[in-house]
C-alpha positions as CSV (number, residue, x, y, z in Angstrom):
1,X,133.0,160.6,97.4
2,X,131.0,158.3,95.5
3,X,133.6,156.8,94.5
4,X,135.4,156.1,97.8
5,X,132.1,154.8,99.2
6,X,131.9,152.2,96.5
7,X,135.2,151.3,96.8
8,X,134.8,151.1,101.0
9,X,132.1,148.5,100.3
10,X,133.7,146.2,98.0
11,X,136.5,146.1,100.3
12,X,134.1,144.9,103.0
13,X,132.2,142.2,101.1
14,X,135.5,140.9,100.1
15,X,136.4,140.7,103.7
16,X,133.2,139.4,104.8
17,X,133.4,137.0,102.7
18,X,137.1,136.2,103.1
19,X,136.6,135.8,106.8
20,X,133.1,133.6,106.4
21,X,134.9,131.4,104.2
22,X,137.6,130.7,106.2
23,X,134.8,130.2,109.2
24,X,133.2,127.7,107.2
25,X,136.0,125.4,107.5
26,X,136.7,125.9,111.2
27,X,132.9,126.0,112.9
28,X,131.9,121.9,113.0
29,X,128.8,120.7,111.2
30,X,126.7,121.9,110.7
31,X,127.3,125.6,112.4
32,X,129.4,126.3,109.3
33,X,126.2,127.2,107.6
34,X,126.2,130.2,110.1
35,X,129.4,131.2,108.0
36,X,127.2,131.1,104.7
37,X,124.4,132.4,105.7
38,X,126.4,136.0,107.3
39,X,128.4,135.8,103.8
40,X,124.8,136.4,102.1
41,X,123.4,138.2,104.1
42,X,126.3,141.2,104.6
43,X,127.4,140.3,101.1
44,X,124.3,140.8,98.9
45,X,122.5,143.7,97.8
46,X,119.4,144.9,98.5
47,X,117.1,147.7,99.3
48,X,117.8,149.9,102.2
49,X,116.1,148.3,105.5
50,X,115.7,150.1,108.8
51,X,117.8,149.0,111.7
52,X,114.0,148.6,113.7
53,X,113.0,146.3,110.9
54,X,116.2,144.2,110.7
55,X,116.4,143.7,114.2
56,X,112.8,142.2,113.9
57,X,114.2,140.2,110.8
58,X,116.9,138.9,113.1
59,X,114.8,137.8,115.6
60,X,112.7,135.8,113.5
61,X,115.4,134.0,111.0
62,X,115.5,136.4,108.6
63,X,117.7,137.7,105.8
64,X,116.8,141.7,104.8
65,X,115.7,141.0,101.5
66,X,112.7,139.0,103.5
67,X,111.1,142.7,104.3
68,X,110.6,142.6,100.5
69,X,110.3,139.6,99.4
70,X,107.7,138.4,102.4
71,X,104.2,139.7,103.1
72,X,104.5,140.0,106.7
73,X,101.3,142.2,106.9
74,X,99.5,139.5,105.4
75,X,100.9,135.9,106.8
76,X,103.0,135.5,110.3
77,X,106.4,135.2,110.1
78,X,105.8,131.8,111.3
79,X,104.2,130.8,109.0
80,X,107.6,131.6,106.3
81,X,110.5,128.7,106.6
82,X,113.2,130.9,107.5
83,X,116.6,131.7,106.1
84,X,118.0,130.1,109.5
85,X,115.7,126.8,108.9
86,X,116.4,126.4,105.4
87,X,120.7,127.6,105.3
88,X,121.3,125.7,109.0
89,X,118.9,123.4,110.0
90,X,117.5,121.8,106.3
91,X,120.5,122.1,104.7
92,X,121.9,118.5,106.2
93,X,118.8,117.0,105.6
94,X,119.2,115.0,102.2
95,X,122.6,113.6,104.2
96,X,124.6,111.2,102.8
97,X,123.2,112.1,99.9
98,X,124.0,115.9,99.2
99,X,126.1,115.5,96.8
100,X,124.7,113.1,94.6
101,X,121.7,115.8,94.5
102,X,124.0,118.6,93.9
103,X,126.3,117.4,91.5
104,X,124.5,117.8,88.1
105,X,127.1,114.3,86.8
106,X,126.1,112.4,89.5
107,X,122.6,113.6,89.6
108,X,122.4,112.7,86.1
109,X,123.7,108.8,86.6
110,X,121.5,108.8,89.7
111,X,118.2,109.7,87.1
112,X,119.6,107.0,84.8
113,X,116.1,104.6,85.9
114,X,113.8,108.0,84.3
115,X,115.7,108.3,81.4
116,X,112.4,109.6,79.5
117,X,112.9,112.5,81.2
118,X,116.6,113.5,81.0
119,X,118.5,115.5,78.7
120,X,121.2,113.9,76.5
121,X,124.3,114.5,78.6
122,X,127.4,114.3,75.3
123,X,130.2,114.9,78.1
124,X,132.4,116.3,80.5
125,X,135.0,119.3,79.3
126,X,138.2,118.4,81.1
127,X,141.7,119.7,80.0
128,X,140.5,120.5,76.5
129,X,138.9,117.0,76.6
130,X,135.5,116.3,76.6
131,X,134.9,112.6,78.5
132,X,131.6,110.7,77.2
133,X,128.9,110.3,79.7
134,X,125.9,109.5,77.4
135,X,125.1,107.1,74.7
136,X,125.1,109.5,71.6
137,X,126.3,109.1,68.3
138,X,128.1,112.4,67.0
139,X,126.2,113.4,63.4
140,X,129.5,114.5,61.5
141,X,131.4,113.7,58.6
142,X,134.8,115.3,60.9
143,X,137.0,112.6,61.5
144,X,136.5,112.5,65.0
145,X,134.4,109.5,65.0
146,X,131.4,108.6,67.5
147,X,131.2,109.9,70.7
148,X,130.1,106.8,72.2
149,X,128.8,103.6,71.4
150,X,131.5,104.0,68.2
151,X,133.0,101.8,66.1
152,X,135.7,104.1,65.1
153,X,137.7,106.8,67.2
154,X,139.3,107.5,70.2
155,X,137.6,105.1,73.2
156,X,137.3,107.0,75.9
157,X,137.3,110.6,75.1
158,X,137.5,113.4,72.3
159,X,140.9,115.1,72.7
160,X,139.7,118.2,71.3
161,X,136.6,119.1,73.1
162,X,136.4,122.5,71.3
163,X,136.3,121.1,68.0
164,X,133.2,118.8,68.6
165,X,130.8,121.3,70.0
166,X,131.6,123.0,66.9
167,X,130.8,120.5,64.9
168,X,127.7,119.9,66.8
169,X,126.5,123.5,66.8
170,X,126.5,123.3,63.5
171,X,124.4,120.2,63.3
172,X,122.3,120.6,65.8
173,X,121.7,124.3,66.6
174,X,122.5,124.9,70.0
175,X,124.0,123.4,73.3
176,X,124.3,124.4,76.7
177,X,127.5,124.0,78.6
178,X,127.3,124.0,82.6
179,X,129.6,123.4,85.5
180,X,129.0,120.4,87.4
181,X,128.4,122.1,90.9
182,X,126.6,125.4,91.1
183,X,123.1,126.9,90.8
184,X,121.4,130.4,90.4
185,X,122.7,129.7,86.2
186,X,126.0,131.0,87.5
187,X,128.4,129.4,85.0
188,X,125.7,128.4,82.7
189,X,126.5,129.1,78.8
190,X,123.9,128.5,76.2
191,X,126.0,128.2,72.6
192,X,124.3,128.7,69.5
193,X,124.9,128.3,66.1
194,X,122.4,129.8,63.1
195,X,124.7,130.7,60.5
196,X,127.0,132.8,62.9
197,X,128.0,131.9,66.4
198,X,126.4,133.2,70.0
199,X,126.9,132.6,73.4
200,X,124.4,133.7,75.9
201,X,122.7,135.7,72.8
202,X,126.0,137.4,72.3
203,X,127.7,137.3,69.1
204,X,131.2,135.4,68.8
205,X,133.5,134.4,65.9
206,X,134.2,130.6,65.6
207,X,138.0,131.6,67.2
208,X,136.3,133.2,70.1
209,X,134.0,130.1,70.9
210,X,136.5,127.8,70.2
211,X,138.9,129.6,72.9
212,X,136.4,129.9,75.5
213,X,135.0,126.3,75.2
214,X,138.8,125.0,75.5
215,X,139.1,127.0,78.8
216,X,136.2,125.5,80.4
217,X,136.9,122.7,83.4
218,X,134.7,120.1,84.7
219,X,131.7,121.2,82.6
220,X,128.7,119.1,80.8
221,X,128.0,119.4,77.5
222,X,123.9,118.5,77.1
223,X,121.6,119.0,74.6
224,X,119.6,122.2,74.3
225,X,116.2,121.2,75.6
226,X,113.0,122.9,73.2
227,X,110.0,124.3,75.6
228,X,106.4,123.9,75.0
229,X,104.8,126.6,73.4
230,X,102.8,128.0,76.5
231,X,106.3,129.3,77.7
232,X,107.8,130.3,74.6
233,X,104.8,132.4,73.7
234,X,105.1,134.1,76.8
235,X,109.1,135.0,76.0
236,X,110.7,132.4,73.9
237,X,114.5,134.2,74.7
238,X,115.2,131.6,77.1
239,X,114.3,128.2,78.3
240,X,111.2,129.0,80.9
241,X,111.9,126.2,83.8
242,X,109.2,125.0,87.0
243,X,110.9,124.6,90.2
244,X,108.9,121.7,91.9
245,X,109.2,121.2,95.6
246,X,109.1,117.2,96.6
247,X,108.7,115.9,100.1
248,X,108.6,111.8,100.9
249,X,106.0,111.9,104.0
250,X,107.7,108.7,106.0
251,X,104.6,107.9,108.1
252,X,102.2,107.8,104.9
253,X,104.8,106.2,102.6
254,X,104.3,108.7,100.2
255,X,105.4,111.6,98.5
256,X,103.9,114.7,97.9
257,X,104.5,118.2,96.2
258,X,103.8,121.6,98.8
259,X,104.6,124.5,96.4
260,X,106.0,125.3,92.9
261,X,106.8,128.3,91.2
262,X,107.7,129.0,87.7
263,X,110.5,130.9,85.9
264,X,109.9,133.3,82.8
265,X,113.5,135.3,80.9
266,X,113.3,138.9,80.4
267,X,115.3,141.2,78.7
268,X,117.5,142.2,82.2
269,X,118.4,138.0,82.5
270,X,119.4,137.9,79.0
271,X,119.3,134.1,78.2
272,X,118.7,132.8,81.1
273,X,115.5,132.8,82.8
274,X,116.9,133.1,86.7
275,X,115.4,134.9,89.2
276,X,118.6,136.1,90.3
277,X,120.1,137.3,87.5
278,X,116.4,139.8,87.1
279,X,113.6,136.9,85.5
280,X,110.7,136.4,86.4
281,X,109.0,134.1,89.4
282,X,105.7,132.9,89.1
283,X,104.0,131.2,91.9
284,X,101.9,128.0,90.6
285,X,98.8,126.6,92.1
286,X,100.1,123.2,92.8
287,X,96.6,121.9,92.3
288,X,95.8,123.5,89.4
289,X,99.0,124.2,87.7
290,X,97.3,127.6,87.4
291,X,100.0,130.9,87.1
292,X,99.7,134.0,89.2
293,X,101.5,136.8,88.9
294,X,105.3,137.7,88.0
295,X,107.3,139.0,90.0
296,X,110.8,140.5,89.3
297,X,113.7,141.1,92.2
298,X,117.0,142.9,91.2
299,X,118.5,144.5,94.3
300,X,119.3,147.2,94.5
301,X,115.6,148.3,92.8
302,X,112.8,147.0,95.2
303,X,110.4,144.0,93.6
304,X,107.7,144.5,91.1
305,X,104.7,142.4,90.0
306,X,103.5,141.9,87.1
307,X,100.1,140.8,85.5
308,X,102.0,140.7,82.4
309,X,105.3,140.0,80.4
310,X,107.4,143.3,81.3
311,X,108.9,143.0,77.7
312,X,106.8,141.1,75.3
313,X,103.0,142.4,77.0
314,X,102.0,138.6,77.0
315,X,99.4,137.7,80.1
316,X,101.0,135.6,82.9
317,X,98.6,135.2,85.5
318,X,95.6,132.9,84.7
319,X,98.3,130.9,82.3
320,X,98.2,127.3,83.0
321,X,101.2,124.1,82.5
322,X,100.0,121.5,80.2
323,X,99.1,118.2,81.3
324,X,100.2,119.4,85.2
325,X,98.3,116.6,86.8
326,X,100.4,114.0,84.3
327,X,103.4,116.4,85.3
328,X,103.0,116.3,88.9
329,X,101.9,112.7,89.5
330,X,104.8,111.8,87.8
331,X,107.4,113.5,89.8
332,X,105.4,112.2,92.7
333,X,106.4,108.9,91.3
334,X,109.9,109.7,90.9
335,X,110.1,111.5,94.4
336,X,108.6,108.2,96.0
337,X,111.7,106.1,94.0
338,X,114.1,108.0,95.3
339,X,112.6,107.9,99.2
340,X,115.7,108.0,100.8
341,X,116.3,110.9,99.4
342,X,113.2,113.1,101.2
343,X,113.8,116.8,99.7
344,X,114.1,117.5,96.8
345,X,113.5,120.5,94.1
346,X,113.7,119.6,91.0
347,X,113.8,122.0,88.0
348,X,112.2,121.0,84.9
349,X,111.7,122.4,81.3
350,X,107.7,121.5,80.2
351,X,108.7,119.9,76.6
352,X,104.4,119.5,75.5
353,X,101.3,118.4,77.6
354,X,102.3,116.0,80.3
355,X,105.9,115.8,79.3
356,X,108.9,117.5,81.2
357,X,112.5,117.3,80.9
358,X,114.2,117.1,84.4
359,X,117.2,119.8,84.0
360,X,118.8,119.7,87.3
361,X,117.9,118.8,91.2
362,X,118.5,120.9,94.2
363,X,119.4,119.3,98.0
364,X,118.3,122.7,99.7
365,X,115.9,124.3,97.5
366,X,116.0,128.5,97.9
367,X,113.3,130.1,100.2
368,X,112.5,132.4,97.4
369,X,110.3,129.8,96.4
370,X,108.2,131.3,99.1
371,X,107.4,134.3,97.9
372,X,104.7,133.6,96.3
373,X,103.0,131.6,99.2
374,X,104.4,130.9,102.3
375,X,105.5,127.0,103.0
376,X,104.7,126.2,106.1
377,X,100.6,127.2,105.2
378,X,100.6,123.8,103.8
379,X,100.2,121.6,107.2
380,X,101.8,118.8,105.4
381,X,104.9,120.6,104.7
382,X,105.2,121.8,108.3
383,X,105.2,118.8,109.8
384,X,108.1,117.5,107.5
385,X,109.8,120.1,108.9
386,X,108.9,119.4,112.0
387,X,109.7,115.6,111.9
388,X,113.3,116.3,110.5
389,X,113.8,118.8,113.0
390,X,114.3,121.8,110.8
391,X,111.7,123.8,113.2
């Protein structure tokens, strides 16, 4: 019986989603964010909520997981951006320049102006080829030459992608391979090399990395980016990243930064640190740069906090960034730069006081940033909203 029930509802996400896929191409902008927002919502799993509740949920723009996530006995629902607001009505915001955010490549060129705070980018994996993006001299004695900026070897590309990231494990350590499009570190693969191959902290033969490297399409191959110690001595089995929230404030011609929150590994996320995937979120005084607590989410178990690391006992809350004044003012900076561009979460790795590494940007950052502290507290976020007609 157990089985047939498990069976019954993976036949129905697949048609859920089958049928709000095909929706997203029919309904006209920007209704077709309906269509993702039902695919999530009947799609994902999470703790059991009462038909009373969900209704309420309903009503107010909410997904179920909000009866969770949200502190509706504490804070109105009002005072949450909603799954509606943020999937429909914020989504289209950033337009025309969604996918210039979203696409790491592009992102990356985009970010050219603050190159002190981007990774190395080597290339692209395409066909078995990996296609330079950065300048970046390949430390080998192979005879496949530079990677760029060479004197000797192919021009334009590598023709055996596989072979150089092997070479460059070796040299270097580690890597991290990621698709192009995508967030949540779905697709993300963090090689490593130490006198054996891993990838994602699982062991591989040489063979086996080599295969799946040479299967991989439309994926960037940049550097492995070392944290500051205040993360790694927290849980150093994955790089800890900040998710800062930018907004450009058009009538005071300035940016400004409402909320952040703070990503730790554990062991259920393996090598990543993503929420998702069962890390931990810490919400961060954006004054201060001060941690709270952790919190964990991995439907179908309901959330936990914690004071302190679940798996290494380390304290969390009370933990501050380094240098987060130097930190934030300069991604204020950025933010204002980039003005036509008004919303904006960016994820960073803290490399040492004051310095960050920008890893990725986000057009419609997730409202699980918000469950720490609700966004639309901050007045100034609000009427952002408000003036871009989000609610």
């Amino acid at each position: 019986m157990k089985d047939l029930l498990t069976r019954f509802r993976g036949s129905r996400r697949a048609l859920v989603s089958s049928v709000t896929f095909a929706a997203g191409y029919v309904l006209p902008q920007p209704y077709e964010r309906w269509a993702v927002l039902a695919n999530d919502e009947f799609t994902a799993k999470t703790p059991p909520v009462s038909p009373t509740k969900r209704l309420w949920l309903y009503r107010h723009g909410f997904r179920r997981r909000a009866a969770h996530l949200y502190d509706f006995e504490r804070y109105d629902p009002e005072d949450y951006l909603s799954d509606v607001a943020r999937y429909v009505h914020a989504y289209y915001l950033n337009e025309p320049w969604i996918d210039a955010i979203d696409n790491k490549l592009l992102c990356h060129l985009l970010l050219r102006e603050f190159d002190e705070h981007l990774p190395t980018v080597y290339g692209l994996l395409k066909r078995g080829q990996l296609h330079p993006v950065d300048t970046s001299e390949l430390r080998t004695n192979s005879s496949i030459g530079r990677l760029l900026g060479r004197s000797t070897g192919p021009e334009s590309s590598v023709s055996d992608g596989a072979d150089w990231v092997v070479e460059r494990l070796r040299a270097d350590g580690r890597l991290v391979c990621k698709r192009y499009k995508g967030g949540s570190g779905k697709q993300v693969l963090i090689c490593a090399y130490d006198g054996g191959f891993s990838v994602n902290q699982e062991r591989c033969s040489e063979s086996e990395i080599r295969s799946q490297i040479s299967e991989l399409e439309d994926y960037l191959v940049t550097e492995y980016v070392p944290q500051a110690s205040y993360a790694a001595d927290i849980y150093d089995g994955s790089i800890n990243t900040m998710r800062v929230l930018t907004m450009y404030d058009e009538q005071a011609g300035e940016a400004f930064v409402p909320i952040a929150t703070h990503r730790l590994g554990t062991a259920r996320s393996g090598a990543l640190d993503n929420f998702s995937q069962g890390g931990l979120s810490i919400g961060v005084d954006p004054d201060s740069g001060t941690f709270g607590p952790g919190m964990q989410y991995l439907p179908p178990d309901s959330p936990k906090k914690f004071e302190n690391h679940p798996d290494t006992g380390e304290r969390i809350a009370g933990v501050s960034v380094p240098g987060w004044d130097a930190i934030k003012a300069r991604m204020i900076e950025i933010a204002e730069r980039l003005s036509y561009i008004p919303y904006i979460g960016w994820d960073l790795v803290v490399t040492g006081e004051g310095e960050f590494v920008i890893i990725e940007a986000n057009n419609n950052s997730s409202a699980m940033i918000q469950i720490h502290k609700p966004l639309l507290r901050d007045e100034r976020a609000r009427q952002f909203y408000e003036r871009h007609g989000v609610i």
